[in-house]
N, CA, C and O of each residue as an XYZ file, in Angstrom:
440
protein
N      -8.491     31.803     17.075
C      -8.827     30.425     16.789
C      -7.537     29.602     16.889
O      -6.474     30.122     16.551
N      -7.580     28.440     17.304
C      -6.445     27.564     17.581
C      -6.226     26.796     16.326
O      -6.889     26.748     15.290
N      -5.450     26.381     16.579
C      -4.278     25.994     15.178
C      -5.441     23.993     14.957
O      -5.693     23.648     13.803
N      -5.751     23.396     15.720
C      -6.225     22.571     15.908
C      -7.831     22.597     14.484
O      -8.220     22.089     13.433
N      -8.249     23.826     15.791
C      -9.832     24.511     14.962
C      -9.605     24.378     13.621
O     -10.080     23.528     12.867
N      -8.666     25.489     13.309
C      -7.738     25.759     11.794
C      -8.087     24.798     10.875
O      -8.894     24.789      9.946
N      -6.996     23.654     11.508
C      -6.713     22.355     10.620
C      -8.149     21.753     10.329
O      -8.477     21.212      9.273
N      -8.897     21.925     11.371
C     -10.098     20.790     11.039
C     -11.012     21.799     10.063
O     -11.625     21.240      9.153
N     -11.106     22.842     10.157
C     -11.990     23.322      9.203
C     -11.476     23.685      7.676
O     -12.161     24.105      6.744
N     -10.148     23.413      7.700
C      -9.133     23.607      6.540
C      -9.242     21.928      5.994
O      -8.857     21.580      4.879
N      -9.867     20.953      7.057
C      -9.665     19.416      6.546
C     -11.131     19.723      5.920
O     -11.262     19.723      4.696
N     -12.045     19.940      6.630
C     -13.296     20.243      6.003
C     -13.749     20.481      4.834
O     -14.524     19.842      4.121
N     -13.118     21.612      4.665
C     -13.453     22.800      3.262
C     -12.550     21.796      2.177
O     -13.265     21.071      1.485
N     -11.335     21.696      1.993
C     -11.176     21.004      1.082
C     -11.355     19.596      1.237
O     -11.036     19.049      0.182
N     -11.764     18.700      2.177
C     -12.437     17.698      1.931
C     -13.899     17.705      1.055
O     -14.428     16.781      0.438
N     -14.223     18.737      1.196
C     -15.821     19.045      0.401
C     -15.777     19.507     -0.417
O     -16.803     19.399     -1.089
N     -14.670     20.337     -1.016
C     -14.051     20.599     -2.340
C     -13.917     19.109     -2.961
O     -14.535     18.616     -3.905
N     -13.095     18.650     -2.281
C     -12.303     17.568     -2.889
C     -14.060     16.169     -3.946
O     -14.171     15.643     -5.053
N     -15.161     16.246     -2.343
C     -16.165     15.554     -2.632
C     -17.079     15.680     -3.557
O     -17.719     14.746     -4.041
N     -17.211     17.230     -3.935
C     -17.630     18.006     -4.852
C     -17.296     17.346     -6.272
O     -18.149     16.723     -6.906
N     -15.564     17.594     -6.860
C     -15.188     17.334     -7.826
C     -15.391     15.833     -8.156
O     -16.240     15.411     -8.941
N     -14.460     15.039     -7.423
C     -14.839     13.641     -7.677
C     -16.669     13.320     -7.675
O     -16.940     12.323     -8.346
N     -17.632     13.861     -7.172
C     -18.935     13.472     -7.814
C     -19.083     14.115     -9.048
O     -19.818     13.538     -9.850
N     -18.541     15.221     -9.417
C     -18.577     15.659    -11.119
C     -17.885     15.243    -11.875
O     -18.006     15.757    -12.987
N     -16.945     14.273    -11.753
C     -15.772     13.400    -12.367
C     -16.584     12.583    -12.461
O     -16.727     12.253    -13.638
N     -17.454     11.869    -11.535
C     -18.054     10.644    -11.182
C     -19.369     10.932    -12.483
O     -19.248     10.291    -13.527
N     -20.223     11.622    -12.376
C     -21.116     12.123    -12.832
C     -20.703     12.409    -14.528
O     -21.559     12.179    -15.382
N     -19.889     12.714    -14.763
C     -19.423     12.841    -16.445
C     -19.292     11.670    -16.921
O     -19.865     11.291    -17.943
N     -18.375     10.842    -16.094
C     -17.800      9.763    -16.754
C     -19.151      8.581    -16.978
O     -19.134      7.683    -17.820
N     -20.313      8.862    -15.970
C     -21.564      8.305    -16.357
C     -22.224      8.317    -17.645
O     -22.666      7.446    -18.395
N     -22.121     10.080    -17.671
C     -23.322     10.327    -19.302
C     -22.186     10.317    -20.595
O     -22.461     10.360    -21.794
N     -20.680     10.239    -19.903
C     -19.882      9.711    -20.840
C     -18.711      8.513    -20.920
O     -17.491      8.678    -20.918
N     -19.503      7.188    -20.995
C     -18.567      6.148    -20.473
C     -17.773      5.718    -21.473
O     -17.494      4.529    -21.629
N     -17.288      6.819    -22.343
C     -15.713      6.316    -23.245
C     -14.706      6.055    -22.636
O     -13.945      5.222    -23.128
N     -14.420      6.600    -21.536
C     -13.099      5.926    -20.788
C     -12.328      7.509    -20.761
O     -11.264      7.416    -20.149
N     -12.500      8.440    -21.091
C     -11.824      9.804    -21.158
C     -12.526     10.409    -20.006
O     -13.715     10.302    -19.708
N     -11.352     11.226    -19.264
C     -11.515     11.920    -18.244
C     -11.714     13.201    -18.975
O     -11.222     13.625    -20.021
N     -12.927     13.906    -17.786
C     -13.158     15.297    -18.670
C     -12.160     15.810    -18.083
O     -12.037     15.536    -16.889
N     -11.014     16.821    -18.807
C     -10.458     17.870    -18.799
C      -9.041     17.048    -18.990
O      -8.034     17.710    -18.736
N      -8.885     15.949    -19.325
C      -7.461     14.790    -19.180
C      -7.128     14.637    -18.049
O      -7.948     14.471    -17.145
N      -5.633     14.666    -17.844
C      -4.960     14.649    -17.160
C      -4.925     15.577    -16.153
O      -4.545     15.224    -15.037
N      -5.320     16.913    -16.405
C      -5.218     18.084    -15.783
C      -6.395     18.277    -14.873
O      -6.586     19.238    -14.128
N      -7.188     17.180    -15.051
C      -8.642     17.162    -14.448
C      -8.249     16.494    -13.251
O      -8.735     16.872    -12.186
N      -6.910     14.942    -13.301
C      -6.401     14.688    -11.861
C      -5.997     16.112    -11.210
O      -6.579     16.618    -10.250
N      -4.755     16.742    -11.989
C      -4.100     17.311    -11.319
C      -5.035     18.347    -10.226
O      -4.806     18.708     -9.071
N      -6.226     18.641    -11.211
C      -7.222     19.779    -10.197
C      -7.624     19.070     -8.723
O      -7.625     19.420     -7.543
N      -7.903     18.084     -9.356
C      -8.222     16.811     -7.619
C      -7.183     17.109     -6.868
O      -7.599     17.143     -5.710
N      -5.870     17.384     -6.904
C      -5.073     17.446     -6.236
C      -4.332     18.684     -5.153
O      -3.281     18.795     -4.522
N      -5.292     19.311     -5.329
C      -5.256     20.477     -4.477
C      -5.905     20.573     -3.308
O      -5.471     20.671     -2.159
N      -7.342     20.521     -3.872
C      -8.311     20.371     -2.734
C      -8.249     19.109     -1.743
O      -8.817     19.091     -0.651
N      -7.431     17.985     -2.303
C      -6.960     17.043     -1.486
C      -5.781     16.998     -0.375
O      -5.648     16.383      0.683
N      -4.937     17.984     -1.136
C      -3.704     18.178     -0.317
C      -4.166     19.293      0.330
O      -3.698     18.993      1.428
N      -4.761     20.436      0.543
C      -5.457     20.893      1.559
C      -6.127     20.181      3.035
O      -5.849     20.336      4.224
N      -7.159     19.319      2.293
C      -7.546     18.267      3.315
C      -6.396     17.588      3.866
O      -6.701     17.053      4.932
N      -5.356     17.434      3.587
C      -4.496     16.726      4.434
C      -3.596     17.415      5.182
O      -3.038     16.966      6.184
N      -3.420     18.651      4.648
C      -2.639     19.091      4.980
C      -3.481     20.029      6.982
O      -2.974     20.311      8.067
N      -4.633     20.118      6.488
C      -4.990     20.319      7.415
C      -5.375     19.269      8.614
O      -5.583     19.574      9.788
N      -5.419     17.982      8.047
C      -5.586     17.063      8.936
C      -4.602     16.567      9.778
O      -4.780     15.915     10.807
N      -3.372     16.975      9.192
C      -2.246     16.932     10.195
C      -2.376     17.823     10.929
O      -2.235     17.562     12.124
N      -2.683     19.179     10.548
C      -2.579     20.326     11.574
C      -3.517     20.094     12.933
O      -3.088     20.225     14.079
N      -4.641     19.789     12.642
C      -5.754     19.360     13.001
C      -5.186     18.322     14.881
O      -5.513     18.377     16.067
N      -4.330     17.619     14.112
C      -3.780     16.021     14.727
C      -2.615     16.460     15.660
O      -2.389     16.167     16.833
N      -1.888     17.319     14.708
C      -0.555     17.490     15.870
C      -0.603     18.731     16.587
O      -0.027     18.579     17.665
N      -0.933     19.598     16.482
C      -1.415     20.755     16.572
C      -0.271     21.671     16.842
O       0.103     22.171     17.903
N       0.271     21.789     15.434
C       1.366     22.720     14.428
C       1.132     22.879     13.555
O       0.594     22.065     12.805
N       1.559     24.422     13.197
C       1.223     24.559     12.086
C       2.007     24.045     11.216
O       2.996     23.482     11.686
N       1.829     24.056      9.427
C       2.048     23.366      8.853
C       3.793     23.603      8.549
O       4.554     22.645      8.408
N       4.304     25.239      8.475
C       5.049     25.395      8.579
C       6.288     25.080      9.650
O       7.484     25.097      9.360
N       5.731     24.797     10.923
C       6.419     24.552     12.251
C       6.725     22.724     11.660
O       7.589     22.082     12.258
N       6.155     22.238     10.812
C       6.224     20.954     10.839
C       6.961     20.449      9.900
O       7.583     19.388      9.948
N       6.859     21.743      8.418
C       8.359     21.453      7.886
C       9.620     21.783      8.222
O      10.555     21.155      7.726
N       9.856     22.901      9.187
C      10.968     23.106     10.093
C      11.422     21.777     10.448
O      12.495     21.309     10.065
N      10.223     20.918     11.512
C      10.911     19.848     12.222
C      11.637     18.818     11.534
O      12.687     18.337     11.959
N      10.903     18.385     10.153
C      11.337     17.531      9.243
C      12.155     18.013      8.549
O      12.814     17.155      7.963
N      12.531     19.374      8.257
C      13.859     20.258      7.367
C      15.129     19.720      8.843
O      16.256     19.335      8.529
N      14.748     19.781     10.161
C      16.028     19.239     11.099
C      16.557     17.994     11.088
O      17.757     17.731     11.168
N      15.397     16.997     10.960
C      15.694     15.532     10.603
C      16.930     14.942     10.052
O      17.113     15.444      8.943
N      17.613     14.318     10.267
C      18.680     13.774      9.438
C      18.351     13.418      8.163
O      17.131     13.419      8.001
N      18.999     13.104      7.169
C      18.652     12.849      6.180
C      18.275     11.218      5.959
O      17.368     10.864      5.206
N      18.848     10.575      6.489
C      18.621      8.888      7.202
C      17.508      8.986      7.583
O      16.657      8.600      6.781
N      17.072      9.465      8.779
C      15.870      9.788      9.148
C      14.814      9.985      8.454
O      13.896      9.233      8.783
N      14.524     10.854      7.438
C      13.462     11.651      6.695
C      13.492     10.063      5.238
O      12.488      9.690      4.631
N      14.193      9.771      5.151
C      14.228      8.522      3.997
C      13.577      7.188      4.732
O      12.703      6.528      4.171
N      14.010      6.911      5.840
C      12.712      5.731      6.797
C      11.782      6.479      7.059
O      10.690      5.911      7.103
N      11.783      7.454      7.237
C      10.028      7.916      7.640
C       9.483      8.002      6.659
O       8.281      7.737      6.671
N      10.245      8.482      5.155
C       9.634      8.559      4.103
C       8.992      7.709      3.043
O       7.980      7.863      2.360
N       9.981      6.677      3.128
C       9.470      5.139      2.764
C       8.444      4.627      3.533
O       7.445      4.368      2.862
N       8.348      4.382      4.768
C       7.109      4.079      5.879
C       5.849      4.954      5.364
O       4.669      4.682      5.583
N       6.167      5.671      4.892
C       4.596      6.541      4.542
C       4.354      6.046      3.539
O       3.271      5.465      3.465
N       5.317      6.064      2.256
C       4.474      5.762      1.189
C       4.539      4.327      0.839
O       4.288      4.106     -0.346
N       4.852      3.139      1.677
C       4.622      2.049      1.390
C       3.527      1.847      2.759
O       2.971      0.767      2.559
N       3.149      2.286      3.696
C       1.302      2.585      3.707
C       0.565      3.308      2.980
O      -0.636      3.038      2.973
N       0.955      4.199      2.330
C      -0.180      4.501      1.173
C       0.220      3.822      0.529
O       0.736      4.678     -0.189
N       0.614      2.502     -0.148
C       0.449      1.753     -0.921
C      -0.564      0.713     -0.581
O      -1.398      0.240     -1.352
N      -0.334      0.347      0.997
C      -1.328     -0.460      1.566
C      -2.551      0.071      1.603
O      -3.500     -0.490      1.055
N      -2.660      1.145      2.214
C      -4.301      1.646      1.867
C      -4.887      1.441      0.689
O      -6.059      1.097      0.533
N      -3.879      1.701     -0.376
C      -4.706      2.378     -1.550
C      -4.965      0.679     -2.258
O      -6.079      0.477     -2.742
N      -4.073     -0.319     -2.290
C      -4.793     -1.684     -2.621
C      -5.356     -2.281     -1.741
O      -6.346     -2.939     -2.064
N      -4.864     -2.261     -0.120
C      -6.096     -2.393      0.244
C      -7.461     -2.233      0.133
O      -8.308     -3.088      0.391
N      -7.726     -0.629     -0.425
C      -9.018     -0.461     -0.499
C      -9.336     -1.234     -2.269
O     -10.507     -1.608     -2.339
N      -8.731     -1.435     -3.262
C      -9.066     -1.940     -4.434
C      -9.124     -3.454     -4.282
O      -9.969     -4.060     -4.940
N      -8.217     -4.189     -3.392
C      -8.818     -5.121     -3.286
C     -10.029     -5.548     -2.336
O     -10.690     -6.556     -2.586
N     -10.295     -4.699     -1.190
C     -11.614     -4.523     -0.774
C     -12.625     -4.455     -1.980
O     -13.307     -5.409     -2.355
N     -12.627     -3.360     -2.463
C     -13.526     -3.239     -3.209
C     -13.861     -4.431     -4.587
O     -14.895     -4.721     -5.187
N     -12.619     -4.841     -4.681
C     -13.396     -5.870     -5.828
C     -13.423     -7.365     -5.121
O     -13.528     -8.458     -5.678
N     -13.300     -7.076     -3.792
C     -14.142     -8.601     -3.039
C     -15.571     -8.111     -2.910
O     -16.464     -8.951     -3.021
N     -15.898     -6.789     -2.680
C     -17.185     -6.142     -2.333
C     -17.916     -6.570     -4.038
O     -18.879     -7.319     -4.203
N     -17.373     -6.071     -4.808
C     -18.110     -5.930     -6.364
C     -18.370     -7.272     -6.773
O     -19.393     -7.652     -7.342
N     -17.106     -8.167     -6.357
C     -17.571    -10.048     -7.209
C     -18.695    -10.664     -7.451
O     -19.237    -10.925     -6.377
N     -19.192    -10.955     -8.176
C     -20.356    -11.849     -8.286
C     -20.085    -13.116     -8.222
O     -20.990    -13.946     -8.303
């Protein structure tokens, strides 16, 4: 099986992991709307596996390396280098992630 295949069925499985939990997160916090996450904090941290799976395979999926061949490339990077690429990523996941909250509460307004 190709490294491509891999990634996408590795994006799969823990994407459906991942869809799984958040509807039972979703689903608790219904029949219990105190504002407490079941299991605390540790109940994110569990989200966070099956998510970083899904991504991790979605790169594989995309570039078609494995995941290890891809921290090699970024372990060669300059260190200059890996700090602009690194900032560029997570100030788009900043944009996504209010993007999508302020999407969503133009979607929710009454």
């Amino acid at each position: 099986m190709n490294i491509r295949m891999r990634g996408l069925l590795q994006s799969l499985a823990g994407g459906a992991v991942f869809a799984m939990a958040l509807w039972w997160f979703m689903d608790r916090q219904q029949t219990n709307p105190s504002g407490s996450l079941p299991g605390g904090p540790f109940g994110l941290i569990a989200l966070a596996a099956p998510g970083g799976l899904m991504f991790a395979g979605l790169l594989q999926a995309i570039t078609g390396l494995p995941f290890s061949a891809m921290s090699e490339k970024w372990n060669a990077l300059a260190g200059w280098q890996r700090g602009v690429i690194g900032t560029l990523v997570f100030v788009g996941g900043l944009c996504v992630l209010f993007g999508g909250l302020a999407l969503y509460g133009f979607l929710t307004a009454s």
